[in-house]
C-alpha positions in Angstrom: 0.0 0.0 0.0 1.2 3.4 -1.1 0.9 6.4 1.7 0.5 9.6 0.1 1.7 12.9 0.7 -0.5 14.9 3.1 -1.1 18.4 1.3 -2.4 20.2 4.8 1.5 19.4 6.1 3.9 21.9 6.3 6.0 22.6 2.7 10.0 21.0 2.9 11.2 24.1 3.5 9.1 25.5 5.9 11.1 25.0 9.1 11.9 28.6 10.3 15.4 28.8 7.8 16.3 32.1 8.9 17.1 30.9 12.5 18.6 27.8 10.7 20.8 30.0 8.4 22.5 31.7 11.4 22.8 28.6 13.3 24.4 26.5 10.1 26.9 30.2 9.6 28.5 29.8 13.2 28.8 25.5 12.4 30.7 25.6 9.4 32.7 28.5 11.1 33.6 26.5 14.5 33.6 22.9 12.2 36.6 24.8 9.8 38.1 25.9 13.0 38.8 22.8 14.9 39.9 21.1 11.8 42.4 24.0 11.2 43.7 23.7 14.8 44.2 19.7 14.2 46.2 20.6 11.2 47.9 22.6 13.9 48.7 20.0 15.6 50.0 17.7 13.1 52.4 20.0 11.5 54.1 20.5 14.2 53.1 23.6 16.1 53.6 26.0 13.5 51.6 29.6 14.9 48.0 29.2 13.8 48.4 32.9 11.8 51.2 31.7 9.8 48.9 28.4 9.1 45.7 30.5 7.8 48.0 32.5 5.9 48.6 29.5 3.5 45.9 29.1 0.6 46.9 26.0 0.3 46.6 25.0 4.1 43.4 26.6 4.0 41.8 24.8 1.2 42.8 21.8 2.6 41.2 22.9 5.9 38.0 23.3 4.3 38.2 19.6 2.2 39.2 18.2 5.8 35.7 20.0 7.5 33.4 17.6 4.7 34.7 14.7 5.8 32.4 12.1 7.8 31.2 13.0 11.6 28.9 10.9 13.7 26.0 12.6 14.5 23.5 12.3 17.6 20.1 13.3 17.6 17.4 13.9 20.5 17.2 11.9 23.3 16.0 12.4 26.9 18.0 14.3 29.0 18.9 13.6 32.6 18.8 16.4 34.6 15.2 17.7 33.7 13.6 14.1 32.2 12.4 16.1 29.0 12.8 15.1 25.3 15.4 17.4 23.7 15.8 18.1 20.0 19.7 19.0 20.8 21.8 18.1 17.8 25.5 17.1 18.4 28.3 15.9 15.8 31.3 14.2 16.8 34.8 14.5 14.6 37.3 11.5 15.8 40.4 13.1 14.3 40.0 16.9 15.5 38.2 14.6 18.6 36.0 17.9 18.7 32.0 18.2 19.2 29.7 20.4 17.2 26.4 21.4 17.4 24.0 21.6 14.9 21.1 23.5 14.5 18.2 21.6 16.6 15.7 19.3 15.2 12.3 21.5 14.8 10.4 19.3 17.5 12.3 17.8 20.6 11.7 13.8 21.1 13.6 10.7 22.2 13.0 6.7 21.2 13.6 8.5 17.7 15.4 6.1 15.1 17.6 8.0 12.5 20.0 6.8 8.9 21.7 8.8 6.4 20.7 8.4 2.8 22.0 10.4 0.4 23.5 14.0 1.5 20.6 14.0 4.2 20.0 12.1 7.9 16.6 11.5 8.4 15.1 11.5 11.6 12.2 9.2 12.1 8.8 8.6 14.9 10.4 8.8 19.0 7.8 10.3 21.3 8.3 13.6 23.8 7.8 14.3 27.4 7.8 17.2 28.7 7.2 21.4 28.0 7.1 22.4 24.2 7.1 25.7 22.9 6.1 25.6 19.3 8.1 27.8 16.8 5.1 29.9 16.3 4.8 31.6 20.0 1.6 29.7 21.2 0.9 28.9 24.2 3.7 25.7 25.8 2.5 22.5 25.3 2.9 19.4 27.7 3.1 16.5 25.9 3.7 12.8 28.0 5.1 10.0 26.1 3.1 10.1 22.9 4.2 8.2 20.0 4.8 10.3 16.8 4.5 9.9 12.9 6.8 13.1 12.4 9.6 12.7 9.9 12.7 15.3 9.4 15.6 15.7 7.1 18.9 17.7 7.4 21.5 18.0 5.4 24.7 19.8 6.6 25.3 21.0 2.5 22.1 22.5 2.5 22.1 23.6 5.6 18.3 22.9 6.5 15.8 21.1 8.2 13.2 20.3 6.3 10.0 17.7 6.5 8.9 14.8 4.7 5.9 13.0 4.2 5.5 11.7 7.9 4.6 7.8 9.1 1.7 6.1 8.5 2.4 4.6 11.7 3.0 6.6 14.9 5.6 5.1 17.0 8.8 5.2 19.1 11.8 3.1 20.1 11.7 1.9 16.7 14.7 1.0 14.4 15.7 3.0 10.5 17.7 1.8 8.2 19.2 3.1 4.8 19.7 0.6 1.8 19.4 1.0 -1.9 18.0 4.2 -1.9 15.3 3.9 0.5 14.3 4.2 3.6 12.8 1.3 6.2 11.3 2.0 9.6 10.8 -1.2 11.8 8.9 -2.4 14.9 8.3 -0.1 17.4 5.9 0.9 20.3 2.3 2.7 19.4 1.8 4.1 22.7 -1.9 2.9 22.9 -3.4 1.6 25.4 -2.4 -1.8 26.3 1.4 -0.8 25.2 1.1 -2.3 21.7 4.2 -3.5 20.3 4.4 -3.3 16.5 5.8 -6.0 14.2 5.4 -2.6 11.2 7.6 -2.2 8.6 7.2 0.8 6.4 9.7 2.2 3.8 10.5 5.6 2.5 11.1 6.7 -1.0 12.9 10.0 -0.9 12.0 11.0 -4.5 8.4 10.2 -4.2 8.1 11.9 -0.7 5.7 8.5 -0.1 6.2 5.2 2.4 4.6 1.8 1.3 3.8 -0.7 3.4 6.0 -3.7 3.7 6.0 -7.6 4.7 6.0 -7.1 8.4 8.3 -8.8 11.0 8.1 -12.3 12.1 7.4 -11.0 15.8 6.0 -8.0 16.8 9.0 -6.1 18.9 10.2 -2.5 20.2 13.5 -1.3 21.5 15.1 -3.4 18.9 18.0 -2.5 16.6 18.9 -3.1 12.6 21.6 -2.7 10.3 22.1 -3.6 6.6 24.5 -5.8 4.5 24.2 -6.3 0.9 20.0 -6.6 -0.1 19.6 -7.7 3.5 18.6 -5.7 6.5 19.0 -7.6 9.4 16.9 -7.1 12.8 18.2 -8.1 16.3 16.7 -8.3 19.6 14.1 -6.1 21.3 11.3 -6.1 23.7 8.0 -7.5 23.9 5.4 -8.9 26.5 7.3 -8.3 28.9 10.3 -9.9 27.8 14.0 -8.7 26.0 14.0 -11.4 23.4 17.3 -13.1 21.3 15.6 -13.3 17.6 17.7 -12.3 14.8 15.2 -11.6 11.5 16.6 -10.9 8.0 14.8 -9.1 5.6 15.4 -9.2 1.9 14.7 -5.9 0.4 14.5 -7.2 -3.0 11.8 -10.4 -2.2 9.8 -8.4 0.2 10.5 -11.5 2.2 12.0 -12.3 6.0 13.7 -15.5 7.5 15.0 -16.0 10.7 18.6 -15.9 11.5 20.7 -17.6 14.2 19.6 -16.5 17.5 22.1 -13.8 19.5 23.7 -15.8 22.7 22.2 -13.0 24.7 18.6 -11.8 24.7 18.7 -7.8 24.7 16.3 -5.2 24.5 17.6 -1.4 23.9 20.7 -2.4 22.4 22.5 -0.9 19.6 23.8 -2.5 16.2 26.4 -2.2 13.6 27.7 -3.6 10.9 31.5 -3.6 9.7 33.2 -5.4 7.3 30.4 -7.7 7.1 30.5 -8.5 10.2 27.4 -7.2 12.6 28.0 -6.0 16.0 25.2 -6.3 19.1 26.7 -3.7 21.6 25.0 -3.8 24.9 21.0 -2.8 25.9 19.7 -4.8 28.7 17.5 -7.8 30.0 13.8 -8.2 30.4 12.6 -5.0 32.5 15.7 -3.1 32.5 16.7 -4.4 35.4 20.8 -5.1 34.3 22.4 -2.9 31.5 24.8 -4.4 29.6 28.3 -4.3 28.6 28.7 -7.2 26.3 29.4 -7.2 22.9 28.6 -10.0 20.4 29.5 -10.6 16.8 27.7 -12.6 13.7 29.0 -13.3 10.5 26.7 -13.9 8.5 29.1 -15.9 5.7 29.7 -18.6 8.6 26.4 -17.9 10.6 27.8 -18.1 14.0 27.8 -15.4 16.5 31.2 -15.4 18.8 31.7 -12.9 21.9 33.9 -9.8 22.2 35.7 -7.7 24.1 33.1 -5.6 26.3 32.7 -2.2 26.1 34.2 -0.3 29.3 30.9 0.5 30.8 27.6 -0.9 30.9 24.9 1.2 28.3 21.5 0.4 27.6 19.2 2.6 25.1 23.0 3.7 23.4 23.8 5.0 19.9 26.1 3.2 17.4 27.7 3.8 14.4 30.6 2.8 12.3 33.3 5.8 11.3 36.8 5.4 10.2 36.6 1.8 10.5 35.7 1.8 14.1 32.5 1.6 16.0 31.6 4.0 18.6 29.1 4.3 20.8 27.1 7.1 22.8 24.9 7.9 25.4 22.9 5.6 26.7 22.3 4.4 30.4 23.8 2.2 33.9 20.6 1.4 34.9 21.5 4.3 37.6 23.5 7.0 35.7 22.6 8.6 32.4 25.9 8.9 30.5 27.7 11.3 28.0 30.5 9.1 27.7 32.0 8.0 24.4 34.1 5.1 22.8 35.0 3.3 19.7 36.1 0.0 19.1 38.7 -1.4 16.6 37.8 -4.6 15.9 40.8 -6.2 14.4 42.7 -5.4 17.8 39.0 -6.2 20.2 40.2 -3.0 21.6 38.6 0.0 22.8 39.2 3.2 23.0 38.0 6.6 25.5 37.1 9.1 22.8 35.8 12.8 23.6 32.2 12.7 25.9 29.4 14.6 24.8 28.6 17.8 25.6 25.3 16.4 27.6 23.8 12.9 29.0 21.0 11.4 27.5 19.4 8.3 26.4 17.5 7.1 23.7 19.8 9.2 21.2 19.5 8.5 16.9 22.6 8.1 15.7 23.6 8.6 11.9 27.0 8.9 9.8 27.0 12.2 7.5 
């Protein structure tokens, strides 16, 4: 089934761009910066006039400020409980964090992917005081699902939105292949706590989502990533219960299969997927009730899953992504302490390494690669 656009929602370039224009100014300004003072660094110490003085150094700064950074998006902070819309971007070599203009409506339990020159930011829910971008009255809003989808690209400079879910939802999983976008599982906040078994995927182009063959189980707080026509789906949370499934969804057949079970059952963990090899990074058991450190690997040629080295702390409802041929990951929560703490993991040494903490704690962050 095709969704169609809704014609009463707000134009793609409707999201108060003069604000944005300002905000995106001062981000390639402070982005350039820290790349120049890397540069700095590597060269040797050389006086930062003498450096900018140099077209050439210059031009090279400004290549070196497009290269990849690890965005996170939204979350809940820990100080106030509220859904924030904060946008921060990580860059491992400068090992510097930027912020980006903010998404246009706070939320956490988002899911996020990069596709094309644009991260898209789908569904998450929001708790707490809004104040809409039109000076209305403050809303309260208490852990409501939402259909609301979002675009930014960092060329462009803009937040802009797109044809929005046909299924409200949060603590869902997004992923990017072959030009499209999927959003799977979830919870639809009803009443009863209805977990979803949904998939729904995104043509960019068309501004439209169609409905696809849903997953085996019905599952939220679950986590995906893609390898070849595959996406694969592991863990989450349902009934009650973190479950173990692995799904694997052929993009091309419209058709899933189950995969080899993870050793551990986790819900609110995070996933990743490098050199064909997928990574489940920590989350926790049924209830919350022990956050995780463990870290489990599947390759998908042999189909067997092997364990390895832990991450340094224990995170559940983290971010993940895969930059410079590591994985990082962000955020997330002890069971006790909300963190801002950051690390990435070579996987050829099982190694990790302390990288740069955010500038805030939170949970339930989207994470994306731009």
């Amino acid at each position: 089934m095709v969704h169609a656009m809704d014609p009463n929602r707000p134009a793609r370039n409707q999201i108060h761009e003069k604000e944005e224009d300002a905000m995106m100014t001062d981000w390639h300004m402070e982005r350039e910066l820290s790349f120049a003072m890397s540069l700095h660094h590597r060269l040797g110490g050389n006086s930062m006039a003498r450096m900018l003085q140099s077209e050439e150094l210059c031009n090279l700064v400004c290549k070196m400020a497009k290269t990849p950074v690890l965005c996170v998006i939204g979350g809940k902070d820990h100080q106030s409980n509220d859904s924030i819309s904060a946008v921060e971007c990580y860059e491992p070599d400068s090992q510097r964090w930027f912020k980006l203009p903010p998404m246009p409506f706070p939320r956490r339990g988002l899911a996020a992917a990069a596709l094309d020159d644009r991260v898209y930011i789908v569904g998450g829910q929001y708790c707490g005081q809004y104040t809409p971008p039109s000076g209305t009255a403050p809303i309260f809003c208490r852990y409501h699902p939402n259909a609301m989808v979002q675009s930014f690209s960092d060329k462009l400079g803009d937040w802009r939105n797109e044809a929005p879910l046909p299924t409200a939802r949060s603590y869902l999983a997004a992923t990017a292949l072959k030009g499209q976008l999927y959003a799977l599982g979830g919870f639809d906040g009803t009443l009863g706590n209805r977990y979803l078994a949904t998939v729904e995927k995104y043509c960019p182009l068309m501004d439209t989502w169609v409905s696809c063959s849903p997953l085996p189980s019905e599952r939220s707080h679950l986590a995906s990533a893609a390898y070849g026509n595959s996406i694969y789906v592991f863990g989450g949370y349902c009934s009650g219960a973190a479950v173990s499934y692995v799904d694997v969804y052929d993009v091309v057949t419209d058709e899933w299969k189950r995969g080899p079970c993870m050793p551990t059952a986790r819900d609110s963990l995070a996933a990743a997927v490098l050199n064909g090899k997928f990574f489940a990074l920590g989350g926790c058991t049924s209830g919350g009730v022990t956050s995780l450190a463990s870290v489990e690997s599947f390759d998908h040629r042999s189909g067997k899953w092997e364990t390895e080295t832990p991450m340094p702390t224990t995170r559940a409802l983290l971010g993940a992504a895969v930059l410079n041929g590591r994985i990082f990951v962000v955020g997330g929560t002890t069971a006790y302490n909300c963190l801002n703490s950051v690390h990435s993991f070579d996987a050829r040494m099982g190694a990790w390494q302390e990288e740069t903490p955010m500038q805030s704690s939170r949970i339930g962050v989207a994470v994306a690669v731009i």
